[in-house]
C-alpha positions in Angstrom: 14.1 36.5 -32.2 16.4 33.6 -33.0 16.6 34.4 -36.5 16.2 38.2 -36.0 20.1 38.1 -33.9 21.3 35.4 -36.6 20.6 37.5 -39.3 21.8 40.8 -37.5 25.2 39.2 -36.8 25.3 37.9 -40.2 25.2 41.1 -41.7 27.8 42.5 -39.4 30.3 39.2 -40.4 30.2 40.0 -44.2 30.3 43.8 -43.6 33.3 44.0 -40.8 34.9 40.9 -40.9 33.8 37.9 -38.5 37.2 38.6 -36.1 36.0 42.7 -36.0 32.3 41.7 -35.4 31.8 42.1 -31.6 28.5 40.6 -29.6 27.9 44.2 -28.4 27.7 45.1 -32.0 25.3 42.5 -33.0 22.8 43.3 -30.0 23.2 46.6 -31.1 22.2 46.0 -35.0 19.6 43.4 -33.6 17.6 45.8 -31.1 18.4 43.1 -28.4 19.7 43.0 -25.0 23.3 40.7 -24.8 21.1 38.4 -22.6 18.7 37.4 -25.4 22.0 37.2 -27.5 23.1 34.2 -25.1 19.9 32.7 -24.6 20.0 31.5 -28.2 23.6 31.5 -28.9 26.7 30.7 -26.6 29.4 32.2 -28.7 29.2 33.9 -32.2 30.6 31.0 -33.5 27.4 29.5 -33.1 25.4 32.5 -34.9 26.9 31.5 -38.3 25.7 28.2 -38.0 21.7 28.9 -36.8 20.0 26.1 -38.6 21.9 23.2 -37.7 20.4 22.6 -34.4 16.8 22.4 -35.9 18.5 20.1 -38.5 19.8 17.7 -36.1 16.8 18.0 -34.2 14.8 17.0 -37.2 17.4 14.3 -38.3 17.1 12.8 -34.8 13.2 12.2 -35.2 13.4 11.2 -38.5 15.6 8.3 -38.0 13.4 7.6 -34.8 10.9 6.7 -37.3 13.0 4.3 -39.3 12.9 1.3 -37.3 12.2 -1.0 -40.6 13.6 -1.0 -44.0 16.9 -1.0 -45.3 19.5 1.4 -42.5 21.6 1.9 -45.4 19.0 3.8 -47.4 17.5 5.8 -44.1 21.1 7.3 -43.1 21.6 8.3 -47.1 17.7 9.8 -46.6 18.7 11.8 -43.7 22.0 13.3 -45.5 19.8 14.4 -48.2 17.3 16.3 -45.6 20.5 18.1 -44.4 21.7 18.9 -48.1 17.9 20.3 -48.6 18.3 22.7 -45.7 21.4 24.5 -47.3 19.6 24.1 -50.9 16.6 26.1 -49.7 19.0 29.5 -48.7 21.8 29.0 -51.7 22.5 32.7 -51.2 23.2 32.6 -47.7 24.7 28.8 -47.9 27.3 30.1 -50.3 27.9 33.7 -48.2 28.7 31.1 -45.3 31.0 28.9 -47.1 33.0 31.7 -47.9 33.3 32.9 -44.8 34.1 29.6 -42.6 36.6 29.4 -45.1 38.5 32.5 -44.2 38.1 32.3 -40.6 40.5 29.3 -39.4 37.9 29.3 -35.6 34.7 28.9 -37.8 36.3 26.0 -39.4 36.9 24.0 -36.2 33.3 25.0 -35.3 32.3 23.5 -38.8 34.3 20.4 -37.8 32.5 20.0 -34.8 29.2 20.2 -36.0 30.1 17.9 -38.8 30.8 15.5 -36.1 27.7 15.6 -34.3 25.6 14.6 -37.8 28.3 11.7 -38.1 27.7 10.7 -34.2 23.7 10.9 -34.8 24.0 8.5 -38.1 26.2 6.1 -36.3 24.2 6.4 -33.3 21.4 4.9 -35.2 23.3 2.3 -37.5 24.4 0.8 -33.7 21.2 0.3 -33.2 20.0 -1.4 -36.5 23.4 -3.4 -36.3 22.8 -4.7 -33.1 23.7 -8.3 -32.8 25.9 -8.5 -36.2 29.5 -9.2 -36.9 31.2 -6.3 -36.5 28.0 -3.9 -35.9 29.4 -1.2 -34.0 32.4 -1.3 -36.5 30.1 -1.2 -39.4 28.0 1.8 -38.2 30.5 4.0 -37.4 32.5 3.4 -41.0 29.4 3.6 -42.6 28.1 7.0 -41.0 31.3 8.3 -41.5 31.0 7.3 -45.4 27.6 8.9 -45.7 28.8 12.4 -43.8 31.9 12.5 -46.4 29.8 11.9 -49.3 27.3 14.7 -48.4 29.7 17.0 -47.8 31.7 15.9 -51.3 28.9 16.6 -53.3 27.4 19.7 -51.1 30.7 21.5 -51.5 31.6 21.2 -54.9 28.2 22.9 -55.7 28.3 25.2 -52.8 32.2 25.8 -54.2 30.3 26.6 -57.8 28.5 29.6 -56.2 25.5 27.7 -55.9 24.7 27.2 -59.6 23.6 24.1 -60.9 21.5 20.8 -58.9 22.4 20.8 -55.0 21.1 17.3 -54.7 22.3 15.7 -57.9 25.8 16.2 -56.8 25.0 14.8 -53.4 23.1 11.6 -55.0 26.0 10.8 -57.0 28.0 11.0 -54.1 25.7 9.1 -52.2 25.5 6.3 -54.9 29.0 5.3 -54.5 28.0 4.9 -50.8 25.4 2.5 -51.4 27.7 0.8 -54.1 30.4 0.2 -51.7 28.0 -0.6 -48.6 25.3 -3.2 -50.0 26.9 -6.2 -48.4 27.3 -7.4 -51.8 31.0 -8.3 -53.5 29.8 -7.1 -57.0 31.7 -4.6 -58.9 30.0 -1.6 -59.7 26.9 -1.1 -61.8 29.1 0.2 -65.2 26.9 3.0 -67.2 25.0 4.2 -64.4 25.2 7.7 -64.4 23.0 11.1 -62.7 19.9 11.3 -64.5 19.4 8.0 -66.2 16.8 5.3 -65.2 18.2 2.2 -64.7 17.2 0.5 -67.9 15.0 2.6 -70.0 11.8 1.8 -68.1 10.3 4.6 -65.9 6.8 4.3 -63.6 6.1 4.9 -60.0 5.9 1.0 -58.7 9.5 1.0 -58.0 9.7 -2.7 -58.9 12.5 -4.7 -60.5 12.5 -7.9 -62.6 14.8 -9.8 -64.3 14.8 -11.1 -68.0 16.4 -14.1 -70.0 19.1 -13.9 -72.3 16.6 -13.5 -75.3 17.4 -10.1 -75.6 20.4 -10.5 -77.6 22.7 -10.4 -74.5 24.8 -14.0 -75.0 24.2 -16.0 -72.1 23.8 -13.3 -69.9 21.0 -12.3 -67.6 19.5 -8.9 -67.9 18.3 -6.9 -65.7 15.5 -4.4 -65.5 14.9 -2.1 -63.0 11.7 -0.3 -62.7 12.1 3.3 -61.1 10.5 7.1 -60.8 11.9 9.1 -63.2 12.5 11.8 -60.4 13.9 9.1 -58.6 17.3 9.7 -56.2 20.3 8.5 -57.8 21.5 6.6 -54.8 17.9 4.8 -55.0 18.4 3.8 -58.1 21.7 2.0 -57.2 20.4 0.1 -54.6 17.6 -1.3 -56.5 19.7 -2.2 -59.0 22.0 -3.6 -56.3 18.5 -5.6 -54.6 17.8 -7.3 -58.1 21.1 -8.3 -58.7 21.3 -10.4 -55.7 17.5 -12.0 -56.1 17.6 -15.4 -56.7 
């Protein structure tokens, strides 16, 4: 029924204008009663944006579940689950973005919703934080670092029309998160672009190693970082950032 009234009111918004578009005229198109309208949706504001609530839902588990490993990689993880959520409708995705950009109300609504992801990441990072310099600090900047990268790299391709690879312009975003957000004081890893391994070695063990300087680098360690070919860019990066800073 849920997606029955979204889809109804949906129509109505690209066919009359979201302003024009009354809730009487989407029970109407829907075949539902204005109380089953309500029951899933407080305002219509809240039919353009259907999905989000599962996603959040979803997000809130998953990080639930991530009470080892690197926090860093986990929030960057769950960004990517959001980005795959608009990927699997482009159509629609794209419809939307045009419209919340013509509608100045739908934009705050976007705004707000934005800011519940951000609150859920940082929620988590608080916790992971706990007990270090500057934790509550930390997760909040670096929630709100992940959020703006997703939604760099998810609206330049939604901006495209859809065309092109959803979550290879969200990785690259991502990997200048993890870049800037390693707790390491390296510059960036130069010549690390979407699509390439880091180093020319691919398999599935996801292990790095380092060589000597017999490879015709003067007295300079190289590095070799063993990674999935399918492999996220942003995962690639923070390999390359773990095996950097191995003794």
């Amino acid at each position: 029924m849920r997606e029955v009234i979204a889809d109804a009111a949906f129509e109505l918004f690209l066919e009359r204008g979201f302003e024009r578009t009354t809730v009487d005229d989407i029970v109407a198109r829907a075949g539902v009663g204005r109380r089953s309208f309500f029951r899933y949706f407080p305002s219509k504001e809240d039919a353009v944006f259907p999905d989000h609530e599962r996603c959040l839902a979803e997000m809130t588990v998953f990080l639930e579940g991530q009470a080892e490993g690197d926090p860093l990689v986990a929030v960057c993880q769950a960004a990517r689950n959001v980005l795959r959520m608009y990927a699997a409708k482009p159509e629609f995705s794209v419809q939307r973005y045009r419209l919340t950009r013509d509608v100045p109300g739908l934009r705050t609504y976007e705004l707000s919703v934005v800011r519940r992801y951000e609150r859920t990441l940082a929620g988590y990072l608080r916790g992971r934080y706990a007990g270090t310099p500057d934790g509550a600090l930390r997760a909040e900047v670096v929630a709100a670092s992940v959020v703006a990268a997703h939604n760099n790299g998810l609206r330049s391709w939604l901006r495209s029309g859809g065309e092109g690879d959803a979550e290879a312009a969200v990785d690259r975003a991502l990997a200048l998160v993890i870049e800037t957000w390693s707790g390491t004081d390296r510059p960036p890893v130069a010549g690390l672009r979407a699509g390439e391994g880091a180093g020319a070695v691919t398999d599935a063990t996801g292990e790095g190693s380092r060589a000597g300087s017999g490879s015709g680098v003067a007295d300079e360690e190289v590095v070799v970082v063993v990674a999935p070919r399918k492999a996220p860019l942003w995962q690639v990066v923070r390999q390359v950032r773990s095996a950097l800073d191995a003794d």
